[in-house]
Backbone bond lengths (Angstrom), bond angles and torsions (degrees), N, CA, C in turn:
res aa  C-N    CA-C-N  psi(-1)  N-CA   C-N-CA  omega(-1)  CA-C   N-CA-C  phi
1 X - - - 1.451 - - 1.522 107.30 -
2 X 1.609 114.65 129.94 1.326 103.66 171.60 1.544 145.09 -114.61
3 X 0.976 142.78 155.94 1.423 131.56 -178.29 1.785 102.53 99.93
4 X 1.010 119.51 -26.98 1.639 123.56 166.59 1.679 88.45 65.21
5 X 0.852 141.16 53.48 1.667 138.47 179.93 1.963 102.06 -114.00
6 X 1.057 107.63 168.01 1.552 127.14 179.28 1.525 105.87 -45.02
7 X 1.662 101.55 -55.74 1.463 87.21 -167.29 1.806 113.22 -87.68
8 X 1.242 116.77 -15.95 1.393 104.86 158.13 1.612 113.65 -73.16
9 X 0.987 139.01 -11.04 1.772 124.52 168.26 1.563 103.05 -72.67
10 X 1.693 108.64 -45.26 1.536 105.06 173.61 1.989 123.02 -34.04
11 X 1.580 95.18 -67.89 1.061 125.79 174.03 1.905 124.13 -44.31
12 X 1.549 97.85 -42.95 1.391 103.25 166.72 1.745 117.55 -68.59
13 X 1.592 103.86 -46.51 1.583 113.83 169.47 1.280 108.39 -26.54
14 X 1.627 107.62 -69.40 1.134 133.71 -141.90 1.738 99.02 -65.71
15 X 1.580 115.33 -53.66 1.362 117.92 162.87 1.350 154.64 -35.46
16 X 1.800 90.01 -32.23 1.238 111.03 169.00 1.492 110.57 -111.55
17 X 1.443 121.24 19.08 1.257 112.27 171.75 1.647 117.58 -92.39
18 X 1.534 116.43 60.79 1.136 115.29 -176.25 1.722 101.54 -155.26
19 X 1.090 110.46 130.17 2.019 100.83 178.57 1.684 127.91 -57.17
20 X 1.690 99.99 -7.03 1.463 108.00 -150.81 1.496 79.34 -104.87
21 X 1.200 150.77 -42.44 0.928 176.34 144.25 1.510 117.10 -13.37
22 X 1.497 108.37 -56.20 1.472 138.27 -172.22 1.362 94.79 -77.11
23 X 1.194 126.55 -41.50 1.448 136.38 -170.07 1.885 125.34 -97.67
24 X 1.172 77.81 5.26 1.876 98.72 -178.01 1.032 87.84 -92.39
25 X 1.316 127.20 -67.54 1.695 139.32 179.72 1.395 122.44 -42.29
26 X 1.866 110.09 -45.76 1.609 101.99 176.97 1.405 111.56 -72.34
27 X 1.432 112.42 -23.80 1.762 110.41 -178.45 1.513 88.73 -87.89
28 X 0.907 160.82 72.22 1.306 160.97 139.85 1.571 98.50 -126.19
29 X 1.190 116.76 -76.66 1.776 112.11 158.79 1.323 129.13 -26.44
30 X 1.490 101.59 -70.49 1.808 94.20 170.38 1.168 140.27 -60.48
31 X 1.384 107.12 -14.45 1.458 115.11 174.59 1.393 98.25 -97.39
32 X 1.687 153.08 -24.84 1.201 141.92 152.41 1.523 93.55 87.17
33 X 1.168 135.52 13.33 1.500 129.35 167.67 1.549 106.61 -155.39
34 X 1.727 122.76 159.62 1.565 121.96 -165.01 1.727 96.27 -58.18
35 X 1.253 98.83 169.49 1.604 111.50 167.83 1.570 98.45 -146.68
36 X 1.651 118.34 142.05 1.053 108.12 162.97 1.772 113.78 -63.24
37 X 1.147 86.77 166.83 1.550 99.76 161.09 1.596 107.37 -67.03
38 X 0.779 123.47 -70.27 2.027 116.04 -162.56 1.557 99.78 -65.33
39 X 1.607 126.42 5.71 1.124 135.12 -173.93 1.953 81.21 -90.77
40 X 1.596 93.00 -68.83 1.868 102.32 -170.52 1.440 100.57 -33.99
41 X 1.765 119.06 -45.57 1.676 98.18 -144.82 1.878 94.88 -104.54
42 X 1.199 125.14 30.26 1.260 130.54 -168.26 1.773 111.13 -144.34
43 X 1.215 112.09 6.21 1.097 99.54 -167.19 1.753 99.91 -151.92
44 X 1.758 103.79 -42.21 1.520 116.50 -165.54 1.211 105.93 -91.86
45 X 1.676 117.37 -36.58 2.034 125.44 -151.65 1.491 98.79 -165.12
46 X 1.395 96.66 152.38 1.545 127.05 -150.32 1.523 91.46 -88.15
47 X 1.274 142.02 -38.81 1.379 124.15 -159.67 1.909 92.75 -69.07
48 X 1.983 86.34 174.72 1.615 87.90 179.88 1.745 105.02 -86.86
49 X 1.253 86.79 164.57 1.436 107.67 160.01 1.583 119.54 -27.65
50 X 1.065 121.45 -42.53 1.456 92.02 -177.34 1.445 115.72 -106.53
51 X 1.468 108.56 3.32 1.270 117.36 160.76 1.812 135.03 -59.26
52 X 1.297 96.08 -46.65 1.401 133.90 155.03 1.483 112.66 -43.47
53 X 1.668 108.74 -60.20 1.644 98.94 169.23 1.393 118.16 -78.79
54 X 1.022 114.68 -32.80 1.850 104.81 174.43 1.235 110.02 -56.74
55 X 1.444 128.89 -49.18 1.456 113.86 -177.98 1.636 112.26 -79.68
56 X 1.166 120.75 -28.74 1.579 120.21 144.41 1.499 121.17 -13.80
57 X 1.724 104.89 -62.65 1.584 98.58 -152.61 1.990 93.28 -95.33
58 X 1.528 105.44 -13.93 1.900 92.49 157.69 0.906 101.87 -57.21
59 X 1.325 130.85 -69.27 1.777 122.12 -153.70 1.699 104.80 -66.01
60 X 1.096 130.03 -9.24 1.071 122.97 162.35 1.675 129.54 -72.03
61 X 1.811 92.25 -57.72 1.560 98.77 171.63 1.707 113.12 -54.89
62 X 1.284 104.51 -36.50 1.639 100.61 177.59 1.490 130.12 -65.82
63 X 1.192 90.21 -4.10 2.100 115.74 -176.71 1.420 96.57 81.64
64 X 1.024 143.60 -14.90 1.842 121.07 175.23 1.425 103.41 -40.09
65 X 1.236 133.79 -65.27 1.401 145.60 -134.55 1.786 101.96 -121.52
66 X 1.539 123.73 112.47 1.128 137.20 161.59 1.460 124.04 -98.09
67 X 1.387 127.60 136.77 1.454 131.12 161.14 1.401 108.89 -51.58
68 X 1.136 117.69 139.83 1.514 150.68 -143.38 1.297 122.46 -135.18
69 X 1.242 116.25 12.54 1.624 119.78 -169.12 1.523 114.13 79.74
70 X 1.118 117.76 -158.56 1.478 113.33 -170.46 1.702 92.54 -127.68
71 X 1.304 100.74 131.09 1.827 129.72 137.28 1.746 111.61 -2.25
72 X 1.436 112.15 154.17 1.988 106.89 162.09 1.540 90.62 -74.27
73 X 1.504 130.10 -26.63 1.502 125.98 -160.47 1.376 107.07 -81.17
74 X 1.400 144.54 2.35 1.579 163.97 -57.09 1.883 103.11 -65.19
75 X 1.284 105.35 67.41 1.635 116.83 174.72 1.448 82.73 -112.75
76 X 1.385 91.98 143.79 1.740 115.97 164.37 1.135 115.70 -85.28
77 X 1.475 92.45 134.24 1.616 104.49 -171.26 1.554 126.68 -107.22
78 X 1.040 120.71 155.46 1.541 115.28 -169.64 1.289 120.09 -94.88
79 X 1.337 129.21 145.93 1.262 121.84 151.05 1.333 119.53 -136.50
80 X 1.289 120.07 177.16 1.467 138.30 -150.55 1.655 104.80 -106.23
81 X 0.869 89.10 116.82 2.033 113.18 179.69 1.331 107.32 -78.89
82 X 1.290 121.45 -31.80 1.680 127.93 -159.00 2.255 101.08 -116.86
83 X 1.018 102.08 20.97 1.257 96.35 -171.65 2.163 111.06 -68.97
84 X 1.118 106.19 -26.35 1.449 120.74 -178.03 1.546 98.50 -105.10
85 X 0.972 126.63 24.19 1.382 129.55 -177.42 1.522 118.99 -107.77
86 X 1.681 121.63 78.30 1.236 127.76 161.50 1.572 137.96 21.60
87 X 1.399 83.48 -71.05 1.556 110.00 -173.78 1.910 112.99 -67.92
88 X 1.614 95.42 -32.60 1.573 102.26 -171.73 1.739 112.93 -81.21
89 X 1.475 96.18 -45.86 1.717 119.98 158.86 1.493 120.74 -19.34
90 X 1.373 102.21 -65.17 1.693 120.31 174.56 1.438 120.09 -77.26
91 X 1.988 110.77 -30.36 1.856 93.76 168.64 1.451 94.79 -98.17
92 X 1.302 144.95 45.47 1.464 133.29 149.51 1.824 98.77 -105.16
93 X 1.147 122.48 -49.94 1.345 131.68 151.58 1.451 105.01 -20.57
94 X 1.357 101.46 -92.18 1.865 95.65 -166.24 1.386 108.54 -51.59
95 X 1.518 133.10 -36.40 1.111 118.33 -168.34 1.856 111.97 -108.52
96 X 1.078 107.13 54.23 1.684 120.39 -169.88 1.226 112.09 -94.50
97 X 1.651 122.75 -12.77 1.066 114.36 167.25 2.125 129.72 -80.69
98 X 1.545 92.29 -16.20 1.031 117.91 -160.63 1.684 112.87 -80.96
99 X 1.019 103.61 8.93 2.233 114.86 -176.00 1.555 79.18 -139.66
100 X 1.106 150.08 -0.77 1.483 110.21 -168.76 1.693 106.71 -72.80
101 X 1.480 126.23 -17.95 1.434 124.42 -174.68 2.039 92.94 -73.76
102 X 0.907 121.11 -15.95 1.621 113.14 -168.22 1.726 87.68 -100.44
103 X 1.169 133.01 13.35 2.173 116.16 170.89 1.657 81.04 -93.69
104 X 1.369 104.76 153.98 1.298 138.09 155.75 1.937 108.81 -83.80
105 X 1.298 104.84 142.68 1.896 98.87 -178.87 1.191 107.85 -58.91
106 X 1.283 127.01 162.30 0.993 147.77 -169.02 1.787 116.55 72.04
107 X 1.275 121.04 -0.62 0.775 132.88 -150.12 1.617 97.05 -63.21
108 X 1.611 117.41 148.64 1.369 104.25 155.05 1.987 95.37 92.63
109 X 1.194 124.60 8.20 1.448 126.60 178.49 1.624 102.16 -114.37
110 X 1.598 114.10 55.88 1.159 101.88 -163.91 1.186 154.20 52.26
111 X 1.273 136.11 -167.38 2.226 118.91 168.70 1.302 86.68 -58.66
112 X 1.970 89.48 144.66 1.033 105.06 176.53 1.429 102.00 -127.54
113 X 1.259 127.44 71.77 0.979 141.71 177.58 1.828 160.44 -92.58
């Protein structure tokens, strides 16, 4: 996020004020490399598929989340803009309890591929 001003903290809030959202981002972190989306909603988290991309393409329009090249499946994949980013670190932290019903098991053992 840039310029660190009022209305980008708004805007970041606002991005991460959703669990599906919050949780796109930690599997973007924990896995430390892009994932497609139908990778996220098939492999990482319980909502469907197109749930996954709608809150996908917020965190995108909001700049958290950039296209990433393409997938072996050739879907474009995302990655995370805000991963060294302080501010995001601490509200995925405070609010970490709040997506754990949206991980699929195994969740969190790296690609799960």
């Amino acid at each position: 996020m840039g310029g660190g001003g009022r209305d980008d903290r708004r805007s970041l809030l606002d991005a991460l004020d959703h669990p599906i959202r919050r949780e796109i981002l930690r599997a973007l972190h924990h896995n430390g490399e892009p994932l497609c989306v139908n990778e996220l909603a098939n492999v990482w988290l319980t909502p469907p598929l197109s749930s996954v991309s709608y809150h996908a393409g917020v965190l995108r329009t909001r700049g958290l989340v950039h296209l990433s090249g393409i997938c072996g499946d050739s879907r474009e994949c995302l990655g995370s803009d805000v991963h060294d980013d302080p501010a995001v670190a601490e509200y995925l932290r405070q609010h970490s309890d709040s997506g754990a019903a949206l991980r699929r098991p195994g969740w969190g053992r790296g690609r799960m591929s």
